[in-house]
C-alpha positions, -999 to +999 in steps of 0.1 A: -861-389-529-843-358-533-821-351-565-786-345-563-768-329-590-730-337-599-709-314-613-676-318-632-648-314-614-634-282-634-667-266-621-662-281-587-629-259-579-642-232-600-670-231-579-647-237-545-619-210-557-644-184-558-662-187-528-627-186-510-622-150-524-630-123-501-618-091-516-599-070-487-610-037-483-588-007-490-579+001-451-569-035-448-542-035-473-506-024-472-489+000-496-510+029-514-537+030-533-534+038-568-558+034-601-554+035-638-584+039-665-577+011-692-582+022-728-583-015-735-606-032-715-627-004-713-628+001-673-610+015-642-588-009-626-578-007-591-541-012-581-525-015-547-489-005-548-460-014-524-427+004-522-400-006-506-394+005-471-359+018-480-372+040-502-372+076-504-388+099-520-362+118-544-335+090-541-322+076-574-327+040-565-348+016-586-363-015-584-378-043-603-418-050-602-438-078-586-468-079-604-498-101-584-530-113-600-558-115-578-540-085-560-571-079-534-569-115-521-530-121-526-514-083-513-509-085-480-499-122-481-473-116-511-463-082-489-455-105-460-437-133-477-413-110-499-405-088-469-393-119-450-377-136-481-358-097-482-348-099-446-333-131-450-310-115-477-324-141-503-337-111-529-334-078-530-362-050-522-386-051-549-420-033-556-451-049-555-480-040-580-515-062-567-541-060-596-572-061-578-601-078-599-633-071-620-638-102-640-606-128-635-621-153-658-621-133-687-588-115-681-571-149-670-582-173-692-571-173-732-600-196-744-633-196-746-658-223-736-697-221-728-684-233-691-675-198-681-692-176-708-672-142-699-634-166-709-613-158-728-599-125-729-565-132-718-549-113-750-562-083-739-555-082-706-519-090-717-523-060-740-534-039-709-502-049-692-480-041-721-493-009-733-508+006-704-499-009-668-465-011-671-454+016-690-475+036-660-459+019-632-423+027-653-430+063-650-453+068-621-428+050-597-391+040-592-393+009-615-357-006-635-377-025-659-373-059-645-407-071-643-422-105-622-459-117-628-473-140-600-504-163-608-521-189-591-548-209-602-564-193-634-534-166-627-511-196-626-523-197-666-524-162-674-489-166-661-477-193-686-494-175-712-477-139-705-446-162-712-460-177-748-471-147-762-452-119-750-423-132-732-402-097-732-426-083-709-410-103-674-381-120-666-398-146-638-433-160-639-442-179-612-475-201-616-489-217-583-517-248-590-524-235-622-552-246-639-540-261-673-569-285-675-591-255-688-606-267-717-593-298-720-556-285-715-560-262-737-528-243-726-503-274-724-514-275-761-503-239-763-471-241-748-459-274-768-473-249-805-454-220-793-423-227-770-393-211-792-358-194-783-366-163-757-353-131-756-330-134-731-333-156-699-360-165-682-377-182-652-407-204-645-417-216-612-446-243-613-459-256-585-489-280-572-503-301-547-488-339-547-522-350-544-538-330-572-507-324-601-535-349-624-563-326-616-544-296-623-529-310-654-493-301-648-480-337-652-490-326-691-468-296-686-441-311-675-434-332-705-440-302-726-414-281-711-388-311-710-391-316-745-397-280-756-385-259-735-355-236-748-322-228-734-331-192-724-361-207-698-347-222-668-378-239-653-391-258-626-421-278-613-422-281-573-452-305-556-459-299-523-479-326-500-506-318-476-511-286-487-547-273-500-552-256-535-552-221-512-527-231-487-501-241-514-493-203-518-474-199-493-446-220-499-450-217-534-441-177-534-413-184-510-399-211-529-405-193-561-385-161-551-358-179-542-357-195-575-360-165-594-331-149-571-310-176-569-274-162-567-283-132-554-264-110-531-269-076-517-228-072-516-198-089-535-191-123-528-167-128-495-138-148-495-105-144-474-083-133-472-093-103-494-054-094-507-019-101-500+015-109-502+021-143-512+054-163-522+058-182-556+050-220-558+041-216-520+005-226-522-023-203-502-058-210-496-090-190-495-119-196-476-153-192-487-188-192-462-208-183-480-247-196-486-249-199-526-231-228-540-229-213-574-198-193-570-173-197-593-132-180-597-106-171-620-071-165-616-058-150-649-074-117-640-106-122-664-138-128-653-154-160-644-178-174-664-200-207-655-175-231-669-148-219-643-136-233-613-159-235-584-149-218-553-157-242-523-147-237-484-114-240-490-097-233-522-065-237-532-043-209-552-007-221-566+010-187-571+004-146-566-025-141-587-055-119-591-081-139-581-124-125-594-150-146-579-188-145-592-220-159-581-239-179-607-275-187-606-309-179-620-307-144-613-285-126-634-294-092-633-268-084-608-241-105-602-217-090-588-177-097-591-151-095-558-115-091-567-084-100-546-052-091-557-021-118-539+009-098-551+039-119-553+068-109-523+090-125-497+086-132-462+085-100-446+119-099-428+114-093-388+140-078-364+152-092-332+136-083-296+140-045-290+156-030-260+135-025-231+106-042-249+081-062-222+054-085-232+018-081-219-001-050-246+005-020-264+009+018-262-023+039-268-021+073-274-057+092-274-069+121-291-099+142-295-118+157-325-149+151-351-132+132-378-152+115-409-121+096-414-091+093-399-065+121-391-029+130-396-019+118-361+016+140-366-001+169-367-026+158-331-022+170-295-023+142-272-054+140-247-036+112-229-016+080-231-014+044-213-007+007-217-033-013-235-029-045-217-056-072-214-081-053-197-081-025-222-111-019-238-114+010-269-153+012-259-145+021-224-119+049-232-122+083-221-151+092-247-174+071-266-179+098-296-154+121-312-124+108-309-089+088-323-065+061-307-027+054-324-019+020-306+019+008-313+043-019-305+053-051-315+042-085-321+062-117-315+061-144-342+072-178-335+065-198-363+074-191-397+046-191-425+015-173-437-005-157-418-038-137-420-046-110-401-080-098-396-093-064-387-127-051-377-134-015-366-164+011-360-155+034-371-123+039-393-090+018-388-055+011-403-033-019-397+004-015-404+033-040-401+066-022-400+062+002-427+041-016-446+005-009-449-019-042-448-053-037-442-073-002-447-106+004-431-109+037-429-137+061-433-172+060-414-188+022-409-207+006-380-185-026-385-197-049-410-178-075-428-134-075-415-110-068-437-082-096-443-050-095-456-024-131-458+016-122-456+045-146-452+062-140-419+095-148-403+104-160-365+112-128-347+095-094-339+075-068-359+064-034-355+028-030-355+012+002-356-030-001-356-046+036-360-084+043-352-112+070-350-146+065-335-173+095-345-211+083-332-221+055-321-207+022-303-166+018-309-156-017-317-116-025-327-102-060-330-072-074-343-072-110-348-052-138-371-051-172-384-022-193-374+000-214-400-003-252-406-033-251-386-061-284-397-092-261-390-080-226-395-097-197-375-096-164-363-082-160-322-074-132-310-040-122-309-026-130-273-015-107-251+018-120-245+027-119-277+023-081-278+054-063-266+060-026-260+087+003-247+075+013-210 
């Protein structure tokens, strides 16, 4: 009868993690190839570095660090699912730094047992990273300081260890199926000895399969952290079902970026109407579409904190104000604050139907020149002029490059209230209502977000004067607004009928 050995079943996914590592060779990987010679460990260690694909050589921008263990298994995947989680505006362009390997269990693992006879040297690969990787990566390329260390398996406890015993060095760890049942959980024991106040806040990401948290020894973790855990460390544990101890990366690094970056935004938060003129004790509302759910507002002019009101689809303001809105979440490195300013006024007064005025469009009045924003159009010489009715179209004028429209007239209001207009141009435009001007969106822009603007009006008619440049590219100019006393308020077009000019 044959003999069959049985091993433990630490050994058995040692054993099974290992054989799953093929190292990728250097053509196979993204980014560039880059080395230091460690004075600490005593050996060269090969890096593979990934820069952003905005970035330029010579520009001033910088970026925070994604640092991966077992970089020459885990680049290309963690290249992949950062550049996606970036293109779907949920972090911002980071760069990545994978650690490629010589011995992982002694650089990953802070004890030592007889199980895995090179263990153990965790403390001085943590010494590596603070005296010597990171300082080179500061200098050698377009780093902020911001660091984020990403472990899985025996990285996953390197990674809770970075954040026991030198917890200044990153501001996320994320840990996927870590291994805290090495020796005998060894580093839950750890973490419950040395959890204390942090310098600053910081975030954990733990995550596991649902049918192997026991094995793993998180479960252990998890009580630690929800009894020790300080104020500073906002943390979570994710399970996953179905998912293998190599498969579970995948959602775990997508998952864990968007925790880190929670409340991020690559542009101020967006609510309208951005500004206006507003009555007193005549309530307004602003509406907010935003994806984060975290944003909160202030109306005394100072800035919001967590404790102030949260800003929701539709909120309601009392009186003029200046409103600051803020996103809030685990990512606070760059919050950013929008300001609207509702000056207090009265309805704009309108005038009665002018002479000779006919429904149906405007007057356009086209020029031509190489503007970078828009002109003095008193001091222009007229290509040509004509009726913008309903089929005119500013992307079928005479040109599509190098040139400037003044389109002027009035616009018919028959119901008295608020009502927000809402501009969009590429490039530059101005929005005027008698001599008043609302909205400025000027200067060179392919489009983007529209500008808004609320004002009181009365029944009558208005002058309207809308003034546009177009330099390269596709021109785009709309004028919209949102209707008063409307149940499900939205942008329409303003109708044609309602447009009235001198022909």
């Amino acid at each position: 009868m044959k003999k069959v050995t049985y091993l433990p079943p630490g050994v058995v996914i040692i054993l099974l993690f290992v054989l799953s590592l093929t190292p990728a060779t250097a053509q196979d990987l993204p980014g560039k190839r880059d080395s230091i010679y460690s004075d600490v460990l005593k050996e060269k260690r090969i890096l593979q570095v990934i820069l952003p694909e905005n970035y330029r050589p010579g520009s001033t921008d910088k970026y925070e660090v994604l640092y991966v263990l077992d970089g020459d298994g885990n680049a290309r995947f963690v290249d992949n699912i950062q550049r996606f989680t970036l293109d779907e505006s949920y972090m911002p362009p980071v760069i990545v730094v994978a650690v490629h390997n010589t011995d992982r269990n002694r650089d990953f693992l802070p004890t030592h047992t007889n199980e895995l006879p090179t263990s153990g040297g965790a403390d001085k690969f943590l010494s590596f990273f603070k005296t010597e990787l990171i300082p080179y990566i500061n200098k050698a390329y377009p780093s902020n300081g911001e660091n984020i260390l990403f472990g899985h398996s025996f990285g996953g406890v390197f990674s809770m260890y970075a954040l026991l015993a030198e917890p200044e060095l990153f501001s996320s760890y994320l840990a996927i199926d870590p291994s805290f049942w090495w020796d005998n959980g060894a580093m839950n024991k750890m973490a419950a000895e040395k959890l204390k106040p942090l310098p600053g806040p910081k975030s954990l990401f733990i995550t596991g399969r649902s049918d192997g948290l026991e094995q793993m020894g998180i479960p252990g973790m998890d009580s630690v952290l929800k009894s020790k855990a300080p104020k500073e460390l906002t943390w979570k544990i994710e399970a996953y079902p179905n998912e293998t101890h190599g498969s579970v990366k995948l959602k775990s690094l997508y998952d864990g970026l968007k925790f880190f970056y929670d409340g991020y935004t690559n542009r101020p938060i967006e609510f309208h109407p951005m500004n206006g003129i507003v009555l007193k004790d005549k309530p307004f509302k602003l509406y907010y579409f935003g994806a984060s759910q975290s944003v909160h507002y202030s109306t005394d002019g100072t800035e919001p904190t967590a404790s102030s009101p949260r800003m929701g689809p539709e909120t309601t303001i009392a009186n003029p104000s200046k409103v600051l809105a803020k996103s809030f979440g685990n990512y606070h490195r760059a919050n950013k604050v929008t300001v609207g300013e509702f000056r207090a006024g009265k309805t704009l007064p309108a005038i009665a139907k002018p002479k000779n005025a006919k429904s149906g469009g405007l007057r356009y009045t086209y020029y031509e020149g190489e503007w970078d924003k828009l002109p003095d159009f008193t001091k222009l010489k007229a290509v040509q002029s004509g009726f913008a009715n309903k089929d005119f179209d500013i992307a079928k004028i005479q040109h599509q490059t190098n040139f400037a429209c003044l389109i002027e007239g009035y616009l018919e209001i028959e119901t008295e209230g608020y009502y927000i207009f809402v501009l969009d141009s590429d490039d530059g435009s101005k929005f005027f209502l008698g001599n008043n001007l609302l909205i400025d969106y000027d200067g060179l822009h392919a489009g983007g977000s529209p500008k808004t603007f609320i004002v009181p009006l009365a029944k009558g008619f208005y002058p309207i004067r809308l003034e546009f440049f177009q330099k390269l590219g596709g021109a785009n100019l709309q004028l919209m607004y949102v209707l008063p006393g409307e149940l499900q308020p939205h942008p329409v077009p303003v109708p044609i009928e309602r447009l009235y000019s001198n022909r």
